[in-house]
N, C-alpha and C positions, 0 to 999 in steps of 0.2 A: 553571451553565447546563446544560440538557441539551443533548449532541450528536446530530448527524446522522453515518450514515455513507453515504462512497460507493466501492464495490468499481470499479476500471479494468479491465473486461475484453474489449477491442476489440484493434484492429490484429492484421495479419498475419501474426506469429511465424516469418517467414522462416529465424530460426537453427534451427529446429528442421525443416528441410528438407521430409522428403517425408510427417513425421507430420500434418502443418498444412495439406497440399493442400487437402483438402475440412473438417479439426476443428479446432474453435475450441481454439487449446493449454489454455485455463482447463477443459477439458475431461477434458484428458488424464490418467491413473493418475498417483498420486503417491503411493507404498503402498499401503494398502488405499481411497485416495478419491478423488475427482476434484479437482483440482488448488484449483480454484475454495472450496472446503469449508472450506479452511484460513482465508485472510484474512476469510472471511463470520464463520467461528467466532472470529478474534482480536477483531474486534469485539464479539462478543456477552460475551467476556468481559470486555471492556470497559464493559459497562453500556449498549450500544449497540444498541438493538432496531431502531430506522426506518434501513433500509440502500436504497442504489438503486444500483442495478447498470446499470452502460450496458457494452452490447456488440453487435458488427457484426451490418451488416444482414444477415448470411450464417448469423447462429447462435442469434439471438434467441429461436425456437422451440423449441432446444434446452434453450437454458437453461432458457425455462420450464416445459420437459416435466419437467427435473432440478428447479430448485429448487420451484416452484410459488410460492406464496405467503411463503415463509419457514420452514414449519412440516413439520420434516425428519425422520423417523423412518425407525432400520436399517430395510431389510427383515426381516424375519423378526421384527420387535419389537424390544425396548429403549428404552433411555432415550434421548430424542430428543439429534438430533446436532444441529440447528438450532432456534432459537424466535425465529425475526427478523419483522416486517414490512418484506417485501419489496417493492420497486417496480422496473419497469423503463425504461430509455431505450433508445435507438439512435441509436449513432453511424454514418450515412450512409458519409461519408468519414472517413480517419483525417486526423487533424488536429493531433497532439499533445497530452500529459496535462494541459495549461492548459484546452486546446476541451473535454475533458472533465470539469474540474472545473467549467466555467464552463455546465454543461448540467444543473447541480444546483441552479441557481441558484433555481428554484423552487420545488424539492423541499425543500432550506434554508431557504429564506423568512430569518428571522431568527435562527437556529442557529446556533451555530459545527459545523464538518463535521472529519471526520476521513477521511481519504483513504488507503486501500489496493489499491497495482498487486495487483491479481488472480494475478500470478506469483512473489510475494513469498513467502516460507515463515520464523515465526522460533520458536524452540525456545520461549520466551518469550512470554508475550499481552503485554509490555511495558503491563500493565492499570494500576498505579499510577501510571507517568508520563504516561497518557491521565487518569487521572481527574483528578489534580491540574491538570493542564492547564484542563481542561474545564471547572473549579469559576472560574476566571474568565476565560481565553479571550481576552483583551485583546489578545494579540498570537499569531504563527504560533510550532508548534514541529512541528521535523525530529527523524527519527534518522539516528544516523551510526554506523558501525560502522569501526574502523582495519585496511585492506586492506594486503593485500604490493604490489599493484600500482594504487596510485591515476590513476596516468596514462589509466588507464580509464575513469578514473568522473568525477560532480563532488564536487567537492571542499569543506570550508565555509575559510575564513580568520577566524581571532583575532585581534582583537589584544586583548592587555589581560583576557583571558578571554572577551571576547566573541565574538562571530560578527558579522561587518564584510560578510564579502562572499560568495556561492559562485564556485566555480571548474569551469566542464566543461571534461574533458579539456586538461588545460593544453598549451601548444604547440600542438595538436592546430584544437579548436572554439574555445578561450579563448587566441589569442597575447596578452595582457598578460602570461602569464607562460609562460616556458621549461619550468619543475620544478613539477607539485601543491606547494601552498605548507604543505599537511596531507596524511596518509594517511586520514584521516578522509570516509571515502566516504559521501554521502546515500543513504540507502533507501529504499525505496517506502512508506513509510507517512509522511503529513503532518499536519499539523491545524491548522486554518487559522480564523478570527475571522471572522464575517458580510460584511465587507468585503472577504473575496477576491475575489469578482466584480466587485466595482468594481475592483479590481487586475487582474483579465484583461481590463476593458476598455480599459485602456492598453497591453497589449502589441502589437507588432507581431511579426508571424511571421517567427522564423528563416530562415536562410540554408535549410535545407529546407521551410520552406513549412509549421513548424509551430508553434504557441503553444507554447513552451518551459515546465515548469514550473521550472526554472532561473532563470528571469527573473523569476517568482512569489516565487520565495524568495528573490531577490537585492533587490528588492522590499523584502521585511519585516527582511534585514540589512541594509542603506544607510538605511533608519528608525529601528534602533535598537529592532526587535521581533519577532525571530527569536531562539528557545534551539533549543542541540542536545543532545538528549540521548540518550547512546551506547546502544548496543541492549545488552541483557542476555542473555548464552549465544549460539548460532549463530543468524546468518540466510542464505538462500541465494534466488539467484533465478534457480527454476526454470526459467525458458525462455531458458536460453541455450544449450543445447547438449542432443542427446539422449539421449546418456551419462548426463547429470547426473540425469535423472528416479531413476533407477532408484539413483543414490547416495543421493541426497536420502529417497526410501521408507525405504532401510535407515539412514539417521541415524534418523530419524522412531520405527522401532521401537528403535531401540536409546535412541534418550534420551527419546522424548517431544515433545508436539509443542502451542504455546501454554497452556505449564504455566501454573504460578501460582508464589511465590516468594517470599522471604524482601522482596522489595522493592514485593511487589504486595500490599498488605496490603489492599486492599480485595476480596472473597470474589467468586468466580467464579460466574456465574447459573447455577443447577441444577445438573447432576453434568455437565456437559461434560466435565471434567479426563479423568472415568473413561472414555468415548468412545476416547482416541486420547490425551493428555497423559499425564502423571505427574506429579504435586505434589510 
């Protein structure tokens, strides 16, 4: 099946204090590119041209001053960094990454979607476990990366090899449990079967007042149609802090950035790699 994709580039970016006043943080330098460049390009190495992009109603003309249509070339020349068909939304209020997947629903039609937080950065285009996914799409798949400090994050639960349930922030947002029951932290990139939408229309909004996509995916483990599959090489998410921009840049030149890999054996669209990755 071919997929759809949808880049999450809304909300408020509060952690990153006084650079976000007036700019949308998917904006902001991350090396030599705009923050946003990164997750639009993992997709495309992904085989994923039809992308839509939703973000606040405060930044929207920005983006499309930046992206335009998808079709992205350096300044000065070269081989193009982008060859997407781009579309846009806007998200009014923020509402949580559910209300935003659930605003693709059109754009999807019949698709299976592949979902990436706009602030996600991974060394990896994790291209081979998107493709295989996509080639039949029956059920949702996550990645998980194993963190020093899961208490932070959510968390997936096995049992038996499987994925049973997620867990946010254990003790915390999820008291069923005291301890994360895994270190195995979810990350921003999902991929999800035509029926998500029918799955946000049973959510009820969290204790803050937002469509959780935690409850999306807890959703597709308590069915018995959820895989996780662990991210390959670094991932980091940019907008927590604004120190981190400026580490995040220099990983980027030092190793590279949504390569290709001994695991991704399906070939990367055009020379992207040479852009900004390393194979």
């Amino acid at each position: 099946m071919k997929a759809k994709g949808l880049i999450c580039a809304g909300g408020e970016a509060t952690r990153l204090g006084e650079l976000t006043r007036v700019a949308n943080k998917h904006l902001l330098p991350v090396g030599r590119w705009p923050m946003v460049y990164y997750p639009l390009q993992l997709l495309q190495c992904a085989g994923v041209r039809d992308v839509l992009l939703v973000t606040g109603k405060g930044h929207a003309g920005q983006m499309i001053d930046l992206l335009g249509d998808g079709q992205l070339t350096p300044r000065g020349g070269g081989d193009p960094i982008l060859d997407l068909d781009l579309t846009y939304k806007v998200q009014t209020e923020p509402g949580g990454i559910a209300q935003v997947v659930g605003m693709a629903r059109d754009f999807a039609g019949s698709d299976p979607l592949v979902v990436v937080l706009g602030d996600n950065v991974f060394e990896f285009a994790q291209s081979a476990a998107i493709m295989d996914w996509a080639a039949d799409a029956s059920g949702a798949q996550i990645f998980v990366k194993d963190v020093p400090d899961p208490a932070n994050f959510g968390v997936v639960v096995y049992e038996n090899g499987r994925v049973t349930d997620i867990v946010e922030k254990a003790g915390v947002v999820d008291t069923r449990y005291e301890a994360p029951p895994s270190s195995h932290a979810v990350v921003g990139l999902y991929c999800y079967p035509p029926d998500v939408f029918d799955v946000i229309t049973t959510l009820a909004p969290s204790s803050r007042g937002e469509l959780e996509i935690t409850d999306v995916n807890r959703y597709y483990a308590q069915a018995g149609r959820l895989d996780a599959r662990e991210v390959e090489g670094w991932w980091e998410d940019a907008g927590k802090h604004w120190e981190h921009l400026a580490e995040i840049g220099r990983r980027i030149e030092e190793t590279g950035v949504n390569k290709s890999s001994a695991r991704d054996h399906y070939p990367s669209p055009g020379d992207t790699s040479a852009q900004y990755g390393r194979s």
